[in-house]
C-alpha positions as CSV (number, residue, x, y, z in Angstrom):
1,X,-132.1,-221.3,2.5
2,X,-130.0,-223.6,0.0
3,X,-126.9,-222.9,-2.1
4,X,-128.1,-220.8,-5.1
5,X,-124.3,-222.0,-6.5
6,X,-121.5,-224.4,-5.6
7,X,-118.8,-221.6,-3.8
8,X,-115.5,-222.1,-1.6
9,X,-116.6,-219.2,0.0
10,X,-117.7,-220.4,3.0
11,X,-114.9,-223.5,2.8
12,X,-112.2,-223.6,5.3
13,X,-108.9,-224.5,3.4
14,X,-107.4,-227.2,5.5
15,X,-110.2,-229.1,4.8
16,X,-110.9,-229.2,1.4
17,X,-109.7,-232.5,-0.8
18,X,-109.9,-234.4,-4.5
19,X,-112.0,-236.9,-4.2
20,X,-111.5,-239.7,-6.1
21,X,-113.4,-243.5,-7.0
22,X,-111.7,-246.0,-9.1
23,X,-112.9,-249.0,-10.2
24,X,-111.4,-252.7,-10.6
25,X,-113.6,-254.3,-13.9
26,X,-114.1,-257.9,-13.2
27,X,-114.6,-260.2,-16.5
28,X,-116.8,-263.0,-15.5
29,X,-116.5,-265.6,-18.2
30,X,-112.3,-266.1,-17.2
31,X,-111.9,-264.5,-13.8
32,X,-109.8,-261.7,-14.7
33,X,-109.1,-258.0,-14.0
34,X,-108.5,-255.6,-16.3
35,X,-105.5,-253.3,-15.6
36,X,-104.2,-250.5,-17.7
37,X,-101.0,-248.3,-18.2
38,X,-100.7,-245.3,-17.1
39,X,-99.0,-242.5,-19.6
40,X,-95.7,-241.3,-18.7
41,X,-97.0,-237.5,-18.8
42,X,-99.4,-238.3,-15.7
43,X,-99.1,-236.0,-13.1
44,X,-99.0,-239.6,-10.8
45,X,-97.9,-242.5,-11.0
46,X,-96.6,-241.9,-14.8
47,X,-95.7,-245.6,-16.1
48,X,-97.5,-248.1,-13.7
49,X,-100.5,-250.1,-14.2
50,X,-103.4,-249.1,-12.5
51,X,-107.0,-249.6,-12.4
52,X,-110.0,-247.2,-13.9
53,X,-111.3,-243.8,-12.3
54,X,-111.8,-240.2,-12.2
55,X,-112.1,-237.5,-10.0
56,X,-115.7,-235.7,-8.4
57,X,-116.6,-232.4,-10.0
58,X,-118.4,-229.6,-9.3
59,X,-120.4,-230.1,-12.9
60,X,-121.3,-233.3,-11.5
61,X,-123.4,-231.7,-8.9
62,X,-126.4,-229.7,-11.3
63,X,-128.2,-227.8,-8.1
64,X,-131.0,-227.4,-10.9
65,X,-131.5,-231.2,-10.9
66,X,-130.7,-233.0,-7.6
67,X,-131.5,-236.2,-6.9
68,X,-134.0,-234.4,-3.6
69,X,-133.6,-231.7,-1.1
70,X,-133.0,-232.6,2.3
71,X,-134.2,-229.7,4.2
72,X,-132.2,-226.7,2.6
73,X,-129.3,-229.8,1.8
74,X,-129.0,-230.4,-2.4
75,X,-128.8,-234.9,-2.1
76,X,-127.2,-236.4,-5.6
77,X,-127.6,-239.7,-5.2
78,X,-125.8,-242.7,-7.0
79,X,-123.2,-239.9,-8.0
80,X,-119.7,-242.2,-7.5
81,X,-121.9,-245.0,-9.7
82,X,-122.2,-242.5,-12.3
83,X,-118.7,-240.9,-12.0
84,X,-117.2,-244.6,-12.5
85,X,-119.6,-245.4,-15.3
86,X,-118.4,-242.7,-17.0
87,X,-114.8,-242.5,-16.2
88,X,-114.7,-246.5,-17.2
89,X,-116.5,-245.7,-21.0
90,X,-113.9,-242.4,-21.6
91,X,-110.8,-244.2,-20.6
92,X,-111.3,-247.7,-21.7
93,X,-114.1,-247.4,-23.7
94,X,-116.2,-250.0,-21.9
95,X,-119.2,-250.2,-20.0
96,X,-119.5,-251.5,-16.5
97,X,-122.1,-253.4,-14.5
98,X,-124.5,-251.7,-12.0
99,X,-124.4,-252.6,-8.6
100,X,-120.7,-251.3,-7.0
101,X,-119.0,-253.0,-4.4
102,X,-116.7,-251.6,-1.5
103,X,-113.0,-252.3,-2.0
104,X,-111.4,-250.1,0.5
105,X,-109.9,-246.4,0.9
106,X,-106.5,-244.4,1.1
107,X,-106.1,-240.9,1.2
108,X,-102.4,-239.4,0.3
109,X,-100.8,-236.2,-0.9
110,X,-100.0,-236.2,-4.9
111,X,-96.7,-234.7,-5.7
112,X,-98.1,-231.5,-6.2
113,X,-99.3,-231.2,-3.1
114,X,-103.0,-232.0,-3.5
115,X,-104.2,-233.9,-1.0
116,X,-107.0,-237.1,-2.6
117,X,-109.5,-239.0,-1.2
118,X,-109.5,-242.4,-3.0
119,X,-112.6,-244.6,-2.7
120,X,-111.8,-248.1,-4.5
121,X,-114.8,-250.4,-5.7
122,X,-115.5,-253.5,-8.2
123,X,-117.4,-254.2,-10.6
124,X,-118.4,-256.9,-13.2
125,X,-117.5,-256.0,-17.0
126,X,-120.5,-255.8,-19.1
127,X,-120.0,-255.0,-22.3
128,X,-117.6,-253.0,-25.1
129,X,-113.4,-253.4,-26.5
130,X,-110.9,-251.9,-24.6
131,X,-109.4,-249.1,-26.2
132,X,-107.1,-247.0,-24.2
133,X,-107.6,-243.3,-24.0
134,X,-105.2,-241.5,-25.8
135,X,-103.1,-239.5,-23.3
136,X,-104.1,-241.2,-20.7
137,X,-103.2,-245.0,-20.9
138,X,-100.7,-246.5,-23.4
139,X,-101.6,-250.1,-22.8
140,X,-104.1,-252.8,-21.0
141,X,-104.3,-256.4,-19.8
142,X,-106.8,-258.3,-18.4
143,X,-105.4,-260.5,-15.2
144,X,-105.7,-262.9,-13.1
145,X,-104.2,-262.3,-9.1
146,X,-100.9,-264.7,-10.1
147,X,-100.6,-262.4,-13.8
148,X,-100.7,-259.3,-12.0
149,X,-97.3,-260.0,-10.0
150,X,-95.7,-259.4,-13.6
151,X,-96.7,-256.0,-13.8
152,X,-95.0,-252.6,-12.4
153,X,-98.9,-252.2,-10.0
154,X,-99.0,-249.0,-8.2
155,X,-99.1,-250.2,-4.7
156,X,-102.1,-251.7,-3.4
157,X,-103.6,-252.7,-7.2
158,X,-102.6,-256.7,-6.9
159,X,-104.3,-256.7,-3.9
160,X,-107.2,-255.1,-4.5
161,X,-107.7,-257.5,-7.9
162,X,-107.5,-260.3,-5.7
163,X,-110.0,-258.8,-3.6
164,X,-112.1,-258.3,-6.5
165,X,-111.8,-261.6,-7.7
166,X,-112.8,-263.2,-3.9
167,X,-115.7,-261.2,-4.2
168,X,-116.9,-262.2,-7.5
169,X,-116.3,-266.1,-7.0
């Protein structure tokens, strides 16, 4: 019989995580990245340039409207493309090309001892002006792999706009 609601009851503990996409927005007419800068009342990372992205929620999974059922199994499909679609418009207030592609993955323990999975993807820039949430991002730049060296990255961003850039050439 399938879930008549979305319940930790049946959850063991030690196995339950955030999970996390974000995003690195490739401009196609100059090659460049954008970045943005994290507030300094953020939970992690306060300060350093990052990339776009949000965290799954359980909203994000209507059991009214899945994409099928598998069996008694509710599927969403295409649910990180739409969490990254959306995540990209709220806190940057642009829109991003269909058609994600695979960056790579890290799973850590924020300081508050939540333990994330972080999915990382790219995707082409398609349309709007950056504006930075408010509360969320005080600034943004949009940078090449040598321009990103300037900036205080969290770990692992340089490379992955790099990456994103091999992969759009």
């Amino acid at each position: 019989m399938p879930a008549k609601e979305i319940s930790l009851k049946e959850a063991k503990t030690n196995k339950l995580f955030y999970f996390v996409a974000n995003v690195v927005v490739y401009r196609e007419k100059d090659g460049r990245c954008l970045i943005m800068k994290r507030d300094e009342r953020e939970k992690v990372h306060p300060g350093r340039w990052s990339v776009l992205g949000g965290k799954l929620e359980w909203e994000d999974l209507d059991l009214k409207n899945p994409t099928r059922m598998n069996g008694d199994v509710f599927d969403f499909e295409d649910k990180i493309d739409e969490l990254l679609q959306r995540e990209v418009k709220e806190e940057a207030n642009i829109e991003i090309k269909k058609g994600l592609k695979y960056i790579n993955n890290v799973v850590f323990v924020r300081p508050d001892a939540v333990p994330v999975v972080l999915m990382k993807f790219a995707a082409r820039y398609k349309a709007g002006k950056v504006v930075p949430e408010k509360g969320g991002f005080t600034d943004f730049a949009w940078v090449d792999a040598k321009e990103i060296k300037k900036y205080a990255c969290i770990d692992g961003i340089p490379a992955e706009v790099s990456e994103t850039i091999k992969l759009y050439s």
